[in-house]
Structure formats: C-alpha cells, structure tokens
SETORPA-340287 format. One record per residue: residue in three letters; x, y, z of N, C-alpha, C in turn. Coordinates in pm, whole numbers, plus 50000, padded with zeros to 5 digits. Layout:
SETORPA-340287
ALAXYZXYZXYZ ...
This chain:
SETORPA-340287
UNK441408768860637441468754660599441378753660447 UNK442328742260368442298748960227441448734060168 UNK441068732660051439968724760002440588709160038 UNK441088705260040441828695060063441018687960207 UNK441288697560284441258695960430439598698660437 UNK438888705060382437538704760383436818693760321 UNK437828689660161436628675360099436928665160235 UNK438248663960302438158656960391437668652160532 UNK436848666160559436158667560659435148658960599 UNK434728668560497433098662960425433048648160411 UNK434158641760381434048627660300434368618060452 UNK434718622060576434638615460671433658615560754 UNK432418624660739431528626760798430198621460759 UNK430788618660586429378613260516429598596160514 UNK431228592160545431108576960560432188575560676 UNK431438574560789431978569260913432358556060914 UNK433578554260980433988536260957433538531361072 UNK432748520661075432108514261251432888511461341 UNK432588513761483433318507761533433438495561554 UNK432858485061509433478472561517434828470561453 UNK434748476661318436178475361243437088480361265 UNK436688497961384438198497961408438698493261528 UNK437768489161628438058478761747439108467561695 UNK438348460161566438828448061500440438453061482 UNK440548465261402441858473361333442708473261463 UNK442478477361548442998485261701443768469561739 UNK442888457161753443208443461822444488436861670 UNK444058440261553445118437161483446568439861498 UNK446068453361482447828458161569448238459461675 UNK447778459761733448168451361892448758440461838 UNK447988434261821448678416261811450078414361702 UNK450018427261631451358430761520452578431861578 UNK452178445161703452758450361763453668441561861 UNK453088433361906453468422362007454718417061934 UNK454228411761811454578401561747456128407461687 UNK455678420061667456788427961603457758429661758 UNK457488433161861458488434461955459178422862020 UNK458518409862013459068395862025460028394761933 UNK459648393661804461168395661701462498405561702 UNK461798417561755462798422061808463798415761867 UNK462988416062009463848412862103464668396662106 UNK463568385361993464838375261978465558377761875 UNK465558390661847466748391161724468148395561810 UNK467348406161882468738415261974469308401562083 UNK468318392462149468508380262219469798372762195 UNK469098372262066470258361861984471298370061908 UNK471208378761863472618381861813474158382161929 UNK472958389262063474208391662150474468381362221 UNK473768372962269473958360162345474738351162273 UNK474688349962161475668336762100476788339762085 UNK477358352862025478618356962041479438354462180 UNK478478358462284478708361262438478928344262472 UNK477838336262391477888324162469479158318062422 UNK479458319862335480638313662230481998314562273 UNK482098328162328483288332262418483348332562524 UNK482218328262604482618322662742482728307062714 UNK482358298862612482578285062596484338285062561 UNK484698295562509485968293762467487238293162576 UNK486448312862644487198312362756487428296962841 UNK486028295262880485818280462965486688273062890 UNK487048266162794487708254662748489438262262711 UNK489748275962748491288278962711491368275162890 UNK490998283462997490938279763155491208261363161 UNK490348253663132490448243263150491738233863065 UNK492138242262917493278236862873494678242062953 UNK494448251063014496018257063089495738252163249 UNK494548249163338494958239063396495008223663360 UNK494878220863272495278203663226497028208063209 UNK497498217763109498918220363111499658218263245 UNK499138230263361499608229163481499568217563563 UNK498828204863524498708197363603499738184063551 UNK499928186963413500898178363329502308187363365 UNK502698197463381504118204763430504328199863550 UNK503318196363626503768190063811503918177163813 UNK503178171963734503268155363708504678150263682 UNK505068161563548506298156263478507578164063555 UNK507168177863667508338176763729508978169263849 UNK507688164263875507558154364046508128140163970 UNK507878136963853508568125563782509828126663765 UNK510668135463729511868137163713512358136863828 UNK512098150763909512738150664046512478136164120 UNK511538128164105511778113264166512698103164125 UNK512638104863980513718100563942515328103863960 UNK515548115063951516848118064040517048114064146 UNK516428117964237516168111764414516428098064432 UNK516008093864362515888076364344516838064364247 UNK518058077564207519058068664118520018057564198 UNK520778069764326521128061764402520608047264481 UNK519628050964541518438040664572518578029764535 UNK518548029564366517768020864285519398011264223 UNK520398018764228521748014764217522608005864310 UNK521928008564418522458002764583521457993264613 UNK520197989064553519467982364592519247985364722 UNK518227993264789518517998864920517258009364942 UNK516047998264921515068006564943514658019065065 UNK515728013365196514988022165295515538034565237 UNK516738037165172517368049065145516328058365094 UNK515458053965014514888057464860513198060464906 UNK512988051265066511688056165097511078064365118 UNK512088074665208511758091465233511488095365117 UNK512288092165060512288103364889510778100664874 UNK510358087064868509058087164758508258088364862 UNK508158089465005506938092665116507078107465081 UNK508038118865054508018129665023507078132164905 UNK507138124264798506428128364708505578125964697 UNK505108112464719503478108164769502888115564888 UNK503608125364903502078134365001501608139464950 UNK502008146964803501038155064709499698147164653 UNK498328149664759497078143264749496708141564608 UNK497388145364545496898144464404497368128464315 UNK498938129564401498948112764313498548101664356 UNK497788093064298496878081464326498208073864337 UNK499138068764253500108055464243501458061464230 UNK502308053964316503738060164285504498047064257 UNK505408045064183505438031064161507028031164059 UNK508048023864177509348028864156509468012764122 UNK510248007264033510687993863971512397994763938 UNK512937981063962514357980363902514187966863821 UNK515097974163739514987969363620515797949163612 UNK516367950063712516757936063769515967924363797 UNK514637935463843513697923763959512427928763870 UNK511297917463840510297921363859509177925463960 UNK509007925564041509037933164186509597944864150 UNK507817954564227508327968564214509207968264355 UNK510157978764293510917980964428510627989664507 UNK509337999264519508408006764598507618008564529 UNK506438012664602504998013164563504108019164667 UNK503458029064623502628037764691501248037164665 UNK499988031864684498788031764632497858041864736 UNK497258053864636495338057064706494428051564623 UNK493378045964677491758044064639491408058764533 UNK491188051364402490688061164292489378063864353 UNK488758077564336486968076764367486658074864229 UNK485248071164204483918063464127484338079563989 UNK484858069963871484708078863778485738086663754 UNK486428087863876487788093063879489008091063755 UNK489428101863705490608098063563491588104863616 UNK492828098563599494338099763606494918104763514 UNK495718112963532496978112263438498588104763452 UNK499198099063431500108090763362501198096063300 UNK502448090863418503688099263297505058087663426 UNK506028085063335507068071463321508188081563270 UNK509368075063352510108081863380511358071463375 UNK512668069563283513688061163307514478065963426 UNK515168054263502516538061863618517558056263534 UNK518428067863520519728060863463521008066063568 UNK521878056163520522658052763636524148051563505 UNK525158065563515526468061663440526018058563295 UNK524548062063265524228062363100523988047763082 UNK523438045263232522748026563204521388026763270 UNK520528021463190519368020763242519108008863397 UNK518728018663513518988006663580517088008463679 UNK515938009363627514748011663620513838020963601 UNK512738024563664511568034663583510888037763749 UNK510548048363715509578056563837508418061663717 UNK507058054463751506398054963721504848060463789 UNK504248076463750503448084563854502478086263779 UNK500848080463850499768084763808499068095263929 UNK498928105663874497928115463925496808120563886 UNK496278120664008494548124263983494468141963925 UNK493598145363811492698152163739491698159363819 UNK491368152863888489618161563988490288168363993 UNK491168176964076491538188864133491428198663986 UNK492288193563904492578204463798491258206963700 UNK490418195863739489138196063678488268207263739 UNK488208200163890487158211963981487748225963957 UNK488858232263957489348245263938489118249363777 UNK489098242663703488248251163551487318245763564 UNK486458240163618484888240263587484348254963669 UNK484978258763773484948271463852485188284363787 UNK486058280563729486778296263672485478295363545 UNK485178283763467483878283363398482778289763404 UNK482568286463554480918295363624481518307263632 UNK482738311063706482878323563679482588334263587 UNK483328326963465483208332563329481688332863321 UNK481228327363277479378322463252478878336563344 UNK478778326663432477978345063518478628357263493 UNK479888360463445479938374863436479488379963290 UNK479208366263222478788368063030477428368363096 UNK476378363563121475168363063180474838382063209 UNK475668382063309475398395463383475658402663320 UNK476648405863205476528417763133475768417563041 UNK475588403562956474258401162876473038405962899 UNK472638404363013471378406263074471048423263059 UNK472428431063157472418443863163472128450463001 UNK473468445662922472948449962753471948449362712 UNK471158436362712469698434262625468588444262684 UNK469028443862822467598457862883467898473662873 UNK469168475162837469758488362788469138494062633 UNK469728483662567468958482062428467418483262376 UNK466968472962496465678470762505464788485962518 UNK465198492062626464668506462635464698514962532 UNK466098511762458466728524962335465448521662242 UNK465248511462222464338505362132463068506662134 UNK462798510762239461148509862286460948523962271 UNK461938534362254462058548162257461908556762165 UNK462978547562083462978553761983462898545361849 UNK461988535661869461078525161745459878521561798 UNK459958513661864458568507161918457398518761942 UNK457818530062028456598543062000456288549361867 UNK457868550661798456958558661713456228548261575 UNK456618532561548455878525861502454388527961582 UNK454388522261693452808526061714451938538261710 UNK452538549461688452108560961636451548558861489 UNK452678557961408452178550361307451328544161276 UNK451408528361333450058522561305449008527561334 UNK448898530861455447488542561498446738552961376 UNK447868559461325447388567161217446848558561131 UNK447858547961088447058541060961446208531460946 UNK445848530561098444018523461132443518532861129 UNK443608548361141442528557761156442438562160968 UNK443678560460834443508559560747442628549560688 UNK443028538660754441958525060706440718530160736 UNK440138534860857438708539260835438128551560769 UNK439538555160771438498566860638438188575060697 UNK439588578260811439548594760893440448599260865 UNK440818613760773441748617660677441968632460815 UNK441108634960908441138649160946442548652961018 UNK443228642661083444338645861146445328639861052 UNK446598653661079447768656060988448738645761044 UNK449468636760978450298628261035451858636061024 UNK452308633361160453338646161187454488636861308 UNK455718632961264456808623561340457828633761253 UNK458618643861331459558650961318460958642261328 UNK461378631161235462178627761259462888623661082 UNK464548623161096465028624360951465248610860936 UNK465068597961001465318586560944464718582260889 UNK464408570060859462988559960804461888558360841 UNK461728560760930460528560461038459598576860996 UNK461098587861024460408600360950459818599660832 UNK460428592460731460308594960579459328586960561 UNK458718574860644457558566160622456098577360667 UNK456678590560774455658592060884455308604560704 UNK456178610860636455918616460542455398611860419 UNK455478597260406454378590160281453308589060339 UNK453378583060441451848586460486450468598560536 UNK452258602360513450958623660509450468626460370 UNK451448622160293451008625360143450278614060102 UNK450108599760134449098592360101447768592760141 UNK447578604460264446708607660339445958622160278 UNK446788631160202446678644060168445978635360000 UNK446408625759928446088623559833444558613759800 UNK444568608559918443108599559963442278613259971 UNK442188620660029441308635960050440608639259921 UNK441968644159853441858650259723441038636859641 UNK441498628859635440708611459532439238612959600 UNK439108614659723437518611759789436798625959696 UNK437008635859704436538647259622436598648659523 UNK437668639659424437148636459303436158626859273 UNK436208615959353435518605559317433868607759282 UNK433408618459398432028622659429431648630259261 UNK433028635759245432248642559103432418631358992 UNK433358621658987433258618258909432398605058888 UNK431448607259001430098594359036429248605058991 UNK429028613959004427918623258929428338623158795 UNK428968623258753429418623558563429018608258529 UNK429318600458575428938584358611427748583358589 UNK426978590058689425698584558678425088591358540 UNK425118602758493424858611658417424928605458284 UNK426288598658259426878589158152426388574058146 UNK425768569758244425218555658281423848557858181 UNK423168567158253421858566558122421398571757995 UNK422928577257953422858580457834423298570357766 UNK424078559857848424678547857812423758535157762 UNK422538538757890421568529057824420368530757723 UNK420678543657670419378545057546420588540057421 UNK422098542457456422758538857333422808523857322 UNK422858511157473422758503257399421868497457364 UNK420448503257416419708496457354419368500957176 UNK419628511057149419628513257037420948503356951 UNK421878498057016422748491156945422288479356957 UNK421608475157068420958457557065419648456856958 UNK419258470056956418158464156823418808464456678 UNK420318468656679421108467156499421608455856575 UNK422108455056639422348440456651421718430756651 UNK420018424856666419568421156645418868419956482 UNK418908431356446418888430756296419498424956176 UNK421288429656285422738420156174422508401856229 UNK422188403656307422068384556373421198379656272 UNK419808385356241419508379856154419238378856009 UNK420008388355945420828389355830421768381955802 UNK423018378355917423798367655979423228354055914 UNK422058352556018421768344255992421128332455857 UNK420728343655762420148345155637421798338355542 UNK422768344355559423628346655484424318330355530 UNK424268327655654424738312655697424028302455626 UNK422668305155600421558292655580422098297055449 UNK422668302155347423168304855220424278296855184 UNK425288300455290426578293055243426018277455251 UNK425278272655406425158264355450424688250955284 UNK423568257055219423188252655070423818253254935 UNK424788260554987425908261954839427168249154887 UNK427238251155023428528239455039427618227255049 UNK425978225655025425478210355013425678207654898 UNK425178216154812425038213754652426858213654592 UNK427238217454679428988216354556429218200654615 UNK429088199454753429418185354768428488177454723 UNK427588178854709426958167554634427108168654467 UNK427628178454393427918180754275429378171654220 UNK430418174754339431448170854347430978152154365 UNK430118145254443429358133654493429328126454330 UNK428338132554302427848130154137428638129554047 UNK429778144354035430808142753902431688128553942 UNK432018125654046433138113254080431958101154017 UNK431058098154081430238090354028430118089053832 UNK429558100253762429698104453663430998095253560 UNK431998100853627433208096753615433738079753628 UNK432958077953711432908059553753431708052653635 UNK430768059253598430058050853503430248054353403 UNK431428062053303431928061053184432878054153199 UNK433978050853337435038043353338434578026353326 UNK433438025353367432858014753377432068010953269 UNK431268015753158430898014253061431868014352964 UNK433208021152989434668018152895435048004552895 UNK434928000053011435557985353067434597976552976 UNK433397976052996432247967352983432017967052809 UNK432417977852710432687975752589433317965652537 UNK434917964252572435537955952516434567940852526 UNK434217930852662433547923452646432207920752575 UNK431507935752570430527928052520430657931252327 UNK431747942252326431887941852146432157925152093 UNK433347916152170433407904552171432277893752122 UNK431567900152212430287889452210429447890752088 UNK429317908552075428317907651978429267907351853 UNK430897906551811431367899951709431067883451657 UNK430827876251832431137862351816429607861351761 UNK428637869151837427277866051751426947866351609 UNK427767882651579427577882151427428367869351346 UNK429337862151368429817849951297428367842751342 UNK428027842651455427187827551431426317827551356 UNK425357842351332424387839651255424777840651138 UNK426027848451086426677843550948426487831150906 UNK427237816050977427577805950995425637800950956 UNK424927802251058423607800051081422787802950925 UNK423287813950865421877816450761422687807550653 UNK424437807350626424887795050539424377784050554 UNK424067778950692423787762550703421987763950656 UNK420877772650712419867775150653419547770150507 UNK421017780050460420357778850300421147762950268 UNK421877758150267422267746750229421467732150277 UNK420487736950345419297725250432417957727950343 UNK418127739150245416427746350183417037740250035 UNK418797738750015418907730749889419287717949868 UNK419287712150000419697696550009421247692949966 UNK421787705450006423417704849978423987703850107 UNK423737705850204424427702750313424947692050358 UNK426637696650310427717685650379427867679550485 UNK427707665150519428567663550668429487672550765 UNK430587672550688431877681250716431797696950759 UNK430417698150630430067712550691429227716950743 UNK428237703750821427267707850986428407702151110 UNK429617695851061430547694651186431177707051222 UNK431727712751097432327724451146431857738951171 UNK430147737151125429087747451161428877743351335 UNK428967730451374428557722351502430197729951620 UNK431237726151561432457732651599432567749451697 UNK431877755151549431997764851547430917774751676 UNK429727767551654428437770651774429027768951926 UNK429847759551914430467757752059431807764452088 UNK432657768151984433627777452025432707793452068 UNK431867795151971431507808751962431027811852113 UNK429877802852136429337801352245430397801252369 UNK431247794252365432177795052491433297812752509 UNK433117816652393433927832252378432787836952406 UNK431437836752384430717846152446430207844752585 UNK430267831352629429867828952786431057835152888 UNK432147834652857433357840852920433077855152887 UNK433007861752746432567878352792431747882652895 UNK430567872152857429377879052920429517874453084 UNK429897867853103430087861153269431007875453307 UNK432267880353271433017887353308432387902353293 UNK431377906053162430557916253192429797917853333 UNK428977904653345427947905353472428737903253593 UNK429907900853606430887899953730431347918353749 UNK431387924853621431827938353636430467948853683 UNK429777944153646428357949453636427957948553786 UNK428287937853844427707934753991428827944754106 UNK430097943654063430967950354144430797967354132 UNK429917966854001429827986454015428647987154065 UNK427397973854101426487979254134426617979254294 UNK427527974154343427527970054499428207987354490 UNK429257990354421429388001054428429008012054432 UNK427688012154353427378024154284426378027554408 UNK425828014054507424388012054539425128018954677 UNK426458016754725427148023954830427448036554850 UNK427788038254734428068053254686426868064154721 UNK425658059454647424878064554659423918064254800 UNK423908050354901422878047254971423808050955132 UNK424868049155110425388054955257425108042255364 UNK424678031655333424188023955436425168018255504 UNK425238014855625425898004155724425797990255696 UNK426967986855690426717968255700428347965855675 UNK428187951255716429247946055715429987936355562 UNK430907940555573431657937455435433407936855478 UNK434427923455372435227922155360436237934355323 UNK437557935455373438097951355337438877947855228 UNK439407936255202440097932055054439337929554917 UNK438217926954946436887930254844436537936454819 UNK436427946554907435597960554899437257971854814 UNK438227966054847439217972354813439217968554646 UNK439397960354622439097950254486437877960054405 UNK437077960554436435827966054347436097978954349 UNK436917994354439436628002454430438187998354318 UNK438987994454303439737999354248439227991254097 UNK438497982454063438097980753973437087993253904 UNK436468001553995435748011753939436318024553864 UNK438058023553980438808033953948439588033153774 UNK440018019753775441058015153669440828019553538 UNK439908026653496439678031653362440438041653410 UNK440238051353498440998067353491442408061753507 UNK443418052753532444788049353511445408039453411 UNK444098037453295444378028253225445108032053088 UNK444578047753060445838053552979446648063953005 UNK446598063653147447978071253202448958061053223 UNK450288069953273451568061853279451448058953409 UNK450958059353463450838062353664450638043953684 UNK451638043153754451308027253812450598026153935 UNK449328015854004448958015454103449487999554178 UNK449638001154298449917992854362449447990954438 UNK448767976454506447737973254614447767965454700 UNK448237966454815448437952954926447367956755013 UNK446687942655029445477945255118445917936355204 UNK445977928255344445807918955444444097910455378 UNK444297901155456443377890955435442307888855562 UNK441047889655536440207888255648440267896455736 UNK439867910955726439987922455818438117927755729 UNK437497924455843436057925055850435807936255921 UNK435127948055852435067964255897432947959855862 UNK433017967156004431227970056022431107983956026 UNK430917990755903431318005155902430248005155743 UNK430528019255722429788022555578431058028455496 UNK430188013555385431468013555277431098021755136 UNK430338029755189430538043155069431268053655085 UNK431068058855161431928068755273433378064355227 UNK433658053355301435288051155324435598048155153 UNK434908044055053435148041754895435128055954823 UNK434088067154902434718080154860435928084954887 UNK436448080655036437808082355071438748077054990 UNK438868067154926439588058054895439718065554766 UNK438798064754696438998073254505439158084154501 UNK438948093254641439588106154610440748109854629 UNK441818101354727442478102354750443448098654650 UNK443018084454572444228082454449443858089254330 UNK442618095554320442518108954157443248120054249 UNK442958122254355443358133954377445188128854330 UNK445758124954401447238120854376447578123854224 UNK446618113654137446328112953997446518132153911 UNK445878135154014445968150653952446608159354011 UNK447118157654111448058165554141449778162854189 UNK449888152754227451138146054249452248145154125 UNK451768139754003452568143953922452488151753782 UNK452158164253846452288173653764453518176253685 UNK453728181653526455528176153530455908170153511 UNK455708155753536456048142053495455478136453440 UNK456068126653371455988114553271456078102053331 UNK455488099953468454948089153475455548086553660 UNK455388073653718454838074853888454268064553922 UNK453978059154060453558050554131452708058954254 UNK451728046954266450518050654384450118038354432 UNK450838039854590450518024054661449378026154741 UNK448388018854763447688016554809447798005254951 UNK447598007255081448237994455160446957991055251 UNK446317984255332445567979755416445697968755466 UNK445927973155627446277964555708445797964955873 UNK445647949155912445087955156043445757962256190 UNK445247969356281445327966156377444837968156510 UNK446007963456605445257964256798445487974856808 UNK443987970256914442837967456920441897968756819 UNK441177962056695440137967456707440267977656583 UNK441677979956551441427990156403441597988056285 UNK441987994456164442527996156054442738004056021 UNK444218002855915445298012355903445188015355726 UNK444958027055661445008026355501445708032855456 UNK447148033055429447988044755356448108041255190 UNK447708056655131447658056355051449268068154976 UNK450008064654915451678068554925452018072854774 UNK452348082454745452738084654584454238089354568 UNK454938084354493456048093454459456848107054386 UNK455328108754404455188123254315456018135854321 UNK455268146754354456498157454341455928168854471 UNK455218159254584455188162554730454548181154754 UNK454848182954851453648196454921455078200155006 UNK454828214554995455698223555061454488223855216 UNK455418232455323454848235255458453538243155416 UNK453758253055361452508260155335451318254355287 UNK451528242855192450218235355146450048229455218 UNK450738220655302450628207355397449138214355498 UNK449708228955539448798231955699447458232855625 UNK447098242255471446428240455459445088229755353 UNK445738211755342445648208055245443988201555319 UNK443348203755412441998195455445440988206055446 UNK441528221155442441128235355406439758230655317 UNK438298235455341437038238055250438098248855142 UNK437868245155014438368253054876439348255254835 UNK440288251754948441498254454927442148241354831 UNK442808244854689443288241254603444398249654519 UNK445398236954491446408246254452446538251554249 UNK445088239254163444698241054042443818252254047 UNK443308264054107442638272454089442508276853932 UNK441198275453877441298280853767442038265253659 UNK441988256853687442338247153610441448234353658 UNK440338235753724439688223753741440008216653883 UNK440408224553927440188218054114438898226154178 UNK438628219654219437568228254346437958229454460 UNK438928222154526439398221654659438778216854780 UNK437418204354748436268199354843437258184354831 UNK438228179654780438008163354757438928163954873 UNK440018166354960440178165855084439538168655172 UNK438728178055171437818181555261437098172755331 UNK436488169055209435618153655187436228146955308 UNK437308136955256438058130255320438508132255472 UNK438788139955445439308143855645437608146155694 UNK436418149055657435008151055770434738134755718 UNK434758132055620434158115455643434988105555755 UNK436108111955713437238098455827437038101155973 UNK437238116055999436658121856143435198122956163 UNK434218119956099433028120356125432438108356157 UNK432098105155971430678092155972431748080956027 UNK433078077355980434038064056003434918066756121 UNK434778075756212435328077456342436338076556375 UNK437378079156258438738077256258439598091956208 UNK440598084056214441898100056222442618098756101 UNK442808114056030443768110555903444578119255958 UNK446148116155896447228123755883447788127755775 UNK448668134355704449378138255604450698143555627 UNK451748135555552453178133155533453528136555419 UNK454618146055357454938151255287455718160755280 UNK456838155755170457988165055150457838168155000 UNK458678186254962459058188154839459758177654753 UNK459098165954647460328159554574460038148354622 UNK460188141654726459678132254763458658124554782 UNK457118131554737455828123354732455038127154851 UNK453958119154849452918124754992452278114855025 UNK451978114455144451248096555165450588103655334 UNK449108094555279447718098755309447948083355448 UNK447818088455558447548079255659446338081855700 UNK445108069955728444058067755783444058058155848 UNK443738055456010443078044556078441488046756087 UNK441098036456135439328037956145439248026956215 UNK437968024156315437838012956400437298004356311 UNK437427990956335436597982056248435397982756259 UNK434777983456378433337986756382432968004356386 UNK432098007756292432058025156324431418028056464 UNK431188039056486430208046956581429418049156594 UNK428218047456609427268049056573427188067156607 UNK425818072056501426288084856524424328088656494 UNK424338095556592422748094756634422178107056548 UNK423448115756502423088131756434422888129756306 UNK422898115456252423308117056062422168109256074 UNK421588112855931420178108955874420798095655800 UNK419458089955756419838080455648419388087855511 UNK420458088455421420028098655323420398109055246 UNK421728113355417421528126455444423168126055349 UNK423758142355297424648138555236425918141455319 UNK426908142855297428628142555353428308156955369 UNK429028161655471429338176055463430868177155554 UNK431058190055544432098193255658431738209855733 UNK432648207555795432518226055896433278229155853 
C-alpha cells in the first residue's frame, strides 16, 4: 500500500463522518436520482411522442382529406350521369320517363335531396327528399341539362358526409393506436438501454461521492468505461487520490500552524506595545498641528482685522482733518474779535461776519463729525462681530453696507471696481461675523489674486433671497480665472497659489468651514481660465444651532 493510500486510511479513521449525514447524503440522492430519471424519461417521452403524435395527426387529416375527395368524385359523377339521363326527360316534359333514372340514383343512402327542375316551370320537376339526422352536414353540387347547346334546367344533388366522415375518423384510430403501440414499445426499449447503461452507472457514482463527502477516501473509484461517465468515474479517482494526499498535508501543515501561532503571539504583542508607543507620539504631534492651525487662524483673524482699522482710521482722517481745519479758523476768527472788544474797536460789520462765520464753521464741522460718528458706529458693530461671534438678528442689506464700508479703503486706490446689489428686507438670524469674514475674504482674496497682470477689473457682489427659507451671495470677478487643477484644490488648508509672496492659503479655507459649519450652508466655485471666478454661497436665514461651538471659541477647519 503506497503513502497515499495509508494517510488515507489514517485520516478516515481519525474523522469518521456520522451516520446521520450519510443517511441524510444516501436520501439526497435518492431523491436526485428520482428526479434525474423522471427528466429522463419526459425528455425521451416527449421527444418521441410529438413527432409520433404529429404524424399520426397528419396521417389522420391526409385519410380524411382523400375521403372528402372520394366523396366529392361520386357526388359530381352521380351529378353528371343524372344529368345526362335526364336531358331527354326534361326536353319532353315527361316526368314518368325521367323517374326510374332518378329512383336509380336516389338509392345511393348517401344522398339526402335529389332535386331535378326545368327551367320553364318553377316547380321542381322531380324531387327526392331523406330526413337529415341532428348535426348532420351535406355536400352540394348543381349540375346544368343542356339540350342542342340550350339550357333547358338543373339537377341539383345534396349528399350526406357521415359516411365519409365515419370511415376517416376510423382509419384515424387506426393510425393512433398503431403510433401508440409502437410508441409505447420504443420508450420501454430505450427505457431499459438507459437504465443500463446510465442510470447504474450514475448511481455508482453518486454512491462514491457520498462516501467522498464523508471523508471515506479507502475505496478506489473504478467504472471501466471510455465515455463521459468513464472520464467523470476518472476525475473522481484523482479528486479522491488528491483529497488523501491534502488530508496528509494538512495534519503537517496544522503542526507548523500551531508552532507559528505562538511565535506569532509574542511578535504581536511586542508590536502592540510600539504601537502603542507611536499612538501616543501620534498623538502628541496632532495636539501640535491642532495649535499651530489655531494660532495661524486666528493670526490670519487679527491681520484682516488689523487691516480694517487702518482702512478705517484712513477714512475717518479726511473728516475729522476738516473739522480740526474749521476749528483752527474759528479760534483764529475768535482771538481777532477778543482783541478788538479789549480795544473798543469792534465793528458792527465785523461781529456780523465773525457771527457768519461761527455758523458756517460750525455747520462744516457738525456734518464731519456726524459722518465720523456714523463711520465709527458701523466699524464698531463691525469690529464688535468680528471679534464676539455672537448670534442675533440683523438686516442683510445693512450688514452688507457696513462690511463693505470697512472694506473700501483697500479698493480706494486700486483700479478694481466694486459692485453691490443687495435685495431689500431679507432678515438672516445667523452670526454676522462669521458670514462678514466670508464676505471680506472673499473680495481681498479676488483683490489679490484675480487680477494679477492687469490694470484694472470689476467685483460684483449680489444678495438675494430665497425658497424656502434661504439666501443666495455670489460674489463674481472678471479676472483672469483658475485652471482645473486650482479649482479641485482652491478650499485646500495652505494651499495657495502666491507661495512665497504673501498668501498663506487659510482665507478659503476659512470660508468654505464657516459656510459649512457655524452658517450651515453650502459654497460652490465656478471658474474658467480668462474668464473670472465667482464664489456661490446659500445659507438658511435662520442658522443651526450648533451645540459643539463655544461662545468665544475661534473658526477652525479639518
């Protein structure tokens, strides 16, 4: 016995398959087996029976078309020959002559009506009637008598069908039962060949390969035959010879297994304690970035700010230099009238036009200073937003109004034109620092990068409402636009295309986590080479409330 045949002894002896499962195995194929010889046999059923049935339906209906022929050849020769018989007759007016003739032909039980007419009289000029039976069909055939090539009436013969009917419905059964009877004989001829030489040696087969399913390799599977059946009975010797050989590897290679299993577990635990080491090194290095991206955004927070209270102390010069010009005239004006009151020279004319003058001055400085403290209040609502992050409710054409009043120093000596359509009465319950950082970074950013190159440009600004419930803010430049590659990455943490010239690459950033975050809304970006770039934002009018953000706390992104 060579090793093969021994691991297979061994490996069937150390795992016996129960007998419940191969009882279970045994009733499966049985019930296969069945199932498989029923198909058989309605395959062989039906292939040969329909052919068989098909051509005895044919036979049956050629039998029944050649007696309908034969019964139409007697009809139409008993019509003629009556008609001959009956020329004279019918010429002489002289029925008794003419009666034999047609009592001759009306004995053939088959014709129901014989029915001889001249063409002179309406009145048949003989007539033969039988009682049709129940259901009974005729055939029908008319016949001229001519007389010297003159029509001188008609013999007209209906005959009965039953006869020619009952004789092919006969020759029918005939046919039928002898297709039946050899049918029958074939299918059980077959039936045997089949059971002989398939149906056994399949169940040989299966037998073996329920005794493979349980995992009994000891007997050689052996069907000495060169067809399919052979060549199946030979995969399954070699799928049987190769299960042997796999069971005797397997055993060694579960001892190498196990051997390798616990050398496996001193390695990982020696790798879960560096791994626990890098996690929290990991973790060290996260809480790092985590404080460098607070402090740049809040650096970035401050320089924009920064930037807003020199633009705003630029603004607030011109008015109040005004004022304190119009002051220095007055007290000019003031220490002249002084001294001309300490020498008793003071003119009429010249306390009217000292009087004049107090009230022009005064009215140029009440208009500076009113328009100072009107600028002063719009950067502080600003500044107090900027900085305080708070919720509340505020006008969006106002709030639009003041941020761009904060902005207008940084476009006041560039060539860059801004343009601003706001809608009227669109009331946002949201935080209007947030969305005012959105708003100024988006048109410096434009400011600094849109038209690079050029000598000058437009930046529209639009806000408008809508349903349900939102608002819409595009901000649109005609600048000199973003290729595909910048577009995917333009909301990118750092990513900037001034590297090394004063970008940091946070002021989109910004923008896309404030709009998707604290203001619960969605931005998009549109943009072609040459054509400009325009910043779409909706946001609900009322925000979200958002249970994770502090009051305090600053902007960030992931």
């Amino acid at each position: 016995m060579d090793c093969a045949a021994k691991g297979t002894q061994h490996t069937a002896m150390n795992t016996p398959a129960p007998s419940h499962d191969k009882r279970f195995s045994i009733s499966w194929l049985m019930e296969h087996l069945l199932r498989l010889r029923l198909l058989i046999a309605l395959a062989v059923a039906f292939g040969l029976a329909v052919p068989a049935l098909i051509i005895a339906h044919n036979e049956g209906a050629a039998v029944r078309q050649d007696s309908f022929k034969q019964l139409q050849a007697d009809l139409q020769q008993l019509t003629e020959v009556s008609a001959e018989a009956l020329r004279e007759s019918l010429w002489q007016l002289y029925p008794e002559f003419g009666d034999s003739v047609a009592q001759a032909v009306f004995r053939d039980p088959r014709i129901r009506v014989l029915s001889v007419r001249n063409i002179r009289s309406p009145q048949p000029f003989l007539e033969y009637r039988r009682p049709l039976m129940e259901g009974e069909s005729v055939m029908r055939m008319q016949r001229e008598v001519r007389y010297k090539d003159q029509v001188i009436g008609s013999v007209d013969i209906y005959m009965s069908t039953a006869q020619a009917a009952q004789r092919a419905e006969a020759a029918r059964q005939q046919i039928l039962t002898r297709t039946l009877i050899g049918l029958t004989l074939s299918l059980l001829l077959i039936f045997l060949v089949m059971h002989w030489q398939l149906v056994r040696p399949i169940e040989y087969l299966k037998s073996m390969s329920v005794r493979l399913a349980g995992k009994d390799l000891s007997e050689p599977i052996q069907l000495p035959r060169r067809d399919e059946l052979g060549e199946l009975a030979r995969s399954l010797e070699a799928t049987r010879v190769s299960l042997a050989q796999a069971f005797t590897d397997l055993e060694e290679k579960n001892r190498e297994v196990e051997e390798y299993a616990e050398d496996l577990e001193l390695r990982v635990a020696e790798r879960t304690n560096e791994l626990v080491a890098s996690n929290a090194r990991l973790s060290e290095v996260i809480d790092s970035l985590q404080r460098a991206q607070h402090d740049l955004i809040e650096a970035d927070r401050l320089a924009s700010l920064g930037r807003m209270v020199a633009g705003i102390a630029h603004e607030l010069n011109t008015p109040l230099g005004s004022s304190l010009t119009v002051m220095s005239t007055l007290l000019d004006h003031h220490r002249t009238i002084s001294a001309a009151m300490e020498q008793s020279s003071l003119r009429r004319s010249q306390f009217d036009e000292f009087v004049a003058g107090i009230g022009e001055g005064l009215d140029i400085m009440q208009r500076n200073v009113m328009r100072a403290a009107e600028m002063v209040n719009k950067f502080r609502q600003v500044a107090v937003d900027q900085t305080s992050e708070q919720r509340r409710s505020f006008d969006l054409q106002g709030f639009i109004e003041e941020v761009q009043l904060a902005l207008s120093p940084n476009f006041k000596h560039a060539s860059i034109q801004l343009h601003t359509e706001t809608a009227e009465n669109i009331e946002l319950d949201s935080y209007p620092g947030p969305l005012g950082q959105v708003l100024a970074n988006l048109q410096l950013n434009a400011l600094t990068h849109a038209f690079e190159g050029r000598d000058s440009g437009n930046i529209w600004l639009k806000a408008e409402a809508l349903p349900p419930g939102r608002a819409r803010l595009t901000v649109r430049d005609d600048g000199v636009g973003m290729s595909s590659a910048v577009r995917e990455h333009i909301f990118d943490p750092f990513f900037t295309t001034r590297l090394g010239r004063g970008g940091s690459g946070l002021g989109l950033a910004i923008v896309y986590n404030i709009v998707t975050g604290i203001l619960g809304g969605r931005v998009v970006v549109h943009s072609t080479p040459g054509e400009g770039s325009e910043f779409i934002i909706e946001i609900p009018l009322c925000a979200p409330a958002n249970s994770t953000r502090k009051e305090g706390s600053n902007i960030g992104f992931g």
